[in-house]
C-alpha positions in Angstrom: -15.0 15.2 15.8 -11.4 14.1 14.8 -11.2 17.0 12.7 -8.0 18.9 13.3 -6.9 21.6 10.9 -8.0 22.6 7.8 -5.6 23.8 5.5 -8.0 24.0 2.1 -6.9 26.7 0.0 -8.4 27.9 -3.7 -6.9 24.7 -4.9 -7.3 22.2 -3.1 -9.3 20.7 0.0 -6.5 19.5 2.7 -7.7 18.2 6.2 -6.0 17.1 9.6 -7.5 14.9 11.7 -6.3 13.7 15.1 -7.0 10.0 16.5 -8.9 10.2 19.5 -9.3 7.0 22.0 -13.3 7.3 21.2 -12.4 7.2 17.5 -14.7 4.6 15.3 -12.4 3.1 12.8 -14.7 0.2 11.4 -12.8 -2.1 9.2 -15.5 -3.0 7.5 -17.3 -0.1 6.6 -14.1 2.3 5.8 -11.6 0.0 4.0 -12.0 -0.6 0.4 -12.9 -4.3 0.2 -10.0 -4.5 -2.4 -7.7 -3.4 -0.1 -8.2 -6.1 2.8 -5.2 -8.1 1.8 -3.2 -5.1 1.8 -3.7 -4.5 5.2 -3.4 -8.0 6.7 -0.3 -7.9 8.5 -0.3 -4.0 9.0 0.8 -3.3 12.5 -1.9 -1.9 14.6 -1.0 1.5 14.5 -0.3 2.0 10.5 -3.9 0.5 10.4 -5.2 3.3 12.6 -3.5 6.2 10.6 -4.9 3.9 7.2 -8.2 4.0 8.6 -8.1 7.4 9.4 -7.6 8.7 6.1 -10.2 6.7 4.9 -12.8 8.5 7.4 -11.3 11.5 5.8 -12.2 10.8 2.7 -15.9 9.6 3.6 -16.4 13.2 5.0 -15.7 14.8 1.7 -16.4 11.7 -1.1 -18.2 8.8 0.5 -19.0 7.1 -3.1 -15.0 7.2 -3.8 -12.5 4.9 -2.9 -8.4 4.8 -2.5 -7.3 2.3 -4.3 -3.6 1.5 -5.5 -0.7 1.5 -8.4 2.2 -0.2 -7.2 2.4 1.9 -3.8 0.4 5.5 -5.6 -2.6 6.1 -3.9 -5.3 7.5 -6.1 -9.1 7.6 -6.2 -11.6 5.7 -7.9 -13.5 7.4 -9.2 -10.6 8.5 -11.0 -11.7 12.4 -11.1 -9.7 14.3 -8.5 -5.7 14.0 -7.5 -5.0 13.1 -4.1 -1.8 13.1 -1.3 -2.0 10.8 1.6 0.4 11.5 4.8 0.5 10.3 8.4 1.8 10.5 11.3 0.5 8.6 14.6 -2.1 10.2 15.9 -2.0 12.4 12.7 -3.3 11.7 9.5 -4.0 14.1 6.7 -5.6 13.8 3.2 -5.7 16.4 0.0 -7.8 16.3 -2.5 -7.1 18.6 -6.0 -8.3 18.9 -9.6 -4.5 19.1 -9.8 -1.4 17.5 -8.5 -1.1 17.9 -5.0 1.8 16.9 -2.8 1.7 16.6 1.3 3.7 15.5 3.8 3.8 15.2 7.7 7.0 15.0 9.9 7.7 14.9 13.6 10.7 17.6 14.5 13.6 14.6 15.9 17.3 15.3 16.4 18.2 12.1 14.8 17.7 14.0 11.1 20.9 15.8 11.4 22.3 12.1 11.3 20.9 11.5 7.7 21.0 15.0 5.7 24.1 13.7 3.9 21.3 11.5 1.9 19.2 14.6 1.0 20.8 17.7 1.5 22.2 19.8 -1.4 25.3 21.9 -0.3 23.3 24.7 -1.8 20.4 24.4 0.7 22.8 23.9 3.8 23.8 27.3 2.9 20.9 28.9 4.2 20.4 27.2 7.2 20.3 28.8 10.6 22.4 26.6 12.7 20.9 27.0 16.1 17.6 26.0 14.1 19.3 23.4 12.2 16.8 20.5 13.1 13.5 22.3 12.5 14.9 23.6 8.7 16.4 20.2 8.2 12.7 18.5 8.3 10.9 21.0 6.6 13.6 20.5 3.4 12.9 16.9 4.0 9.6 17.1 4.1 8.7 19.3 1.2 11.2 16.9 -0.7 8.9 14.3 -0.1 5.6 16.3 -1.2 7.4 16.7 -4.6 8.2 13.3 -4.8 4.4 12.7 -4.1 3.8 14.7 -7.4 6.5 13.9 -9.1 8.5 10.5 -8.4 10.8 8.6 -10.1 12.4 5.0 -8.7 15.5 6.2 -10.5 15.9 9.6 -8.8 17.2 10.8 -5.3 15.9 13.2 -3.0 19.4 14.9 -2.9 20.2 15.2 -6.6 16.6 16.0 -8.3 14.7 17.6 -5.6 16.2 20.9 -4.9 14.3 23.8 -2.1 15.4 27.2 -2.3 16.3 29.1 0.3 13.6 30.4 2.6 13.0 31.5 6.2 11.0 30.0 9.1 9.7 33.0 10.0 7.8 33.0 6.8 7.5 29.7 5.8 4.9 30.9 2.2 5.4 30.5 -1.2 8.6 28.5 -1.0 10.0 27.6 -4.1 11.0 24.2 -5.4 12.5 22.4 -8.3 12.6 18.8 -9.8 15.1 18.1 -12.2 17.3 15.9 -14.5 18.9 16.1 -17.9 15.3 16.3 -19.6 12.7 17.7 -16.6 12.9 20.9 -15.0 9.2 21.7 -13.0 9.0 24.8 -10.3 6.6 24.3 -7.9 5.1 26.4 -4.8 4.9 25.3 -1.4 4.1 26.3 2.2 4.8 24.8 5.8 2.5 24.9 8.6 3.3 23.9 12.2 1.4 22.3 14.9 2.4 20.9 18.3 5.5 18.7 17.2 5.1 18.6 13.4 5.8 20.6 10.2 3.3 19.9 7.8 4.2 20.7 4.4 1.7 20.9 1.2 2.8 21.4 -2.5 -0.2 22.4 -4.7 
């Protein structure tokens, strides 16, 4: 059973599965048929993790389907919200009667190389510096569970997606804004680690 971790809470059902090398990932009976094109010239991997989700999904809604809106997942039937993340082996899919944002990211020293593109001056603030990396991906990666919920092609990850402060020892209830001129939206979130990986959900 590829089943991982289950993070469901009140609101939402979120599960973790793992790839294992006896995994079943039949083309043909997990991919929507409209989505066959899609995945032509996937490499072999990104299919896996595609795949993956899909068995997800059969475990919990067999009759539904992911289909897509430019690159938004969503489910057809159109009558729950869903986030879709993956990481090789990881994959991990939430299902809500409300938004729901997740993400998965691998800790990697070669962030600190790219916060200029997503780190407010307010958020560097409150980072510990001899933990720099790990609070570096968990900003970037609850940045991109809000974008999940709430994205834009015209905003930036640095300017309208703003996390305040918080602490790794209790990484609960973490609160985050999305903003411009006209939108202001507070959100929750909460980061869970495993083996390499924060996983951050938005819900």
């Amino acid at each position: 059973m590829p089943l991982y971790r289950d993070f469901s809470d009140d609101q939402a059902t979120i599960l973790l599965w793992k790839y294992g090398e006896e995994e079943d990932l039949d083309v043909e009976f997990l991919l929507e048929e409209e989505n066959f094109d899609k995945i032509k010239d996937y490499h072999p991997t990104k299919l896996k993790e595609t795949l993956l989700v899909r068995k997800i999904l059969k475990s919990v809604l067999p009759n539904h389907k992911i289909l897509y809106e430019g690159r938004q997942p969503y489910l057809s039937p159109n009558d729950y919200e869903i986030s879709v993340t993956h990481s090789f082996p990881f994959a991990a899919l939430a299902i809500s009667k409300n938004k729901v944002g997740i993400d998965l990211e691998p800790f990697n020293q070669k962030i600190t190389r790219i916060q200029h593109k997503f780190l407010q001056d307010e958020e560097s603030g409150f980072i510990e510096k001899d933990k720099e990396v790990a609070y570096l991906t968990v900003i970037w990666s609850l940045k991109e569970s809000l974008y999940k919920i709430h994205h834009s092609n015209y905003w930036s990850l640095k300017k309208h997606y703003e996390v305040k402060p918080f602490s790794l020892d209790f990484p609960f209830n973490i609160r985050c804004r999305v903003h411009d001129e006209h939108v202001s939206d507070l959100y929750r979130a909460r980061v869970e680690f495993f083996e390499n990986y924060c996983f951050t959900i938005v819900d």
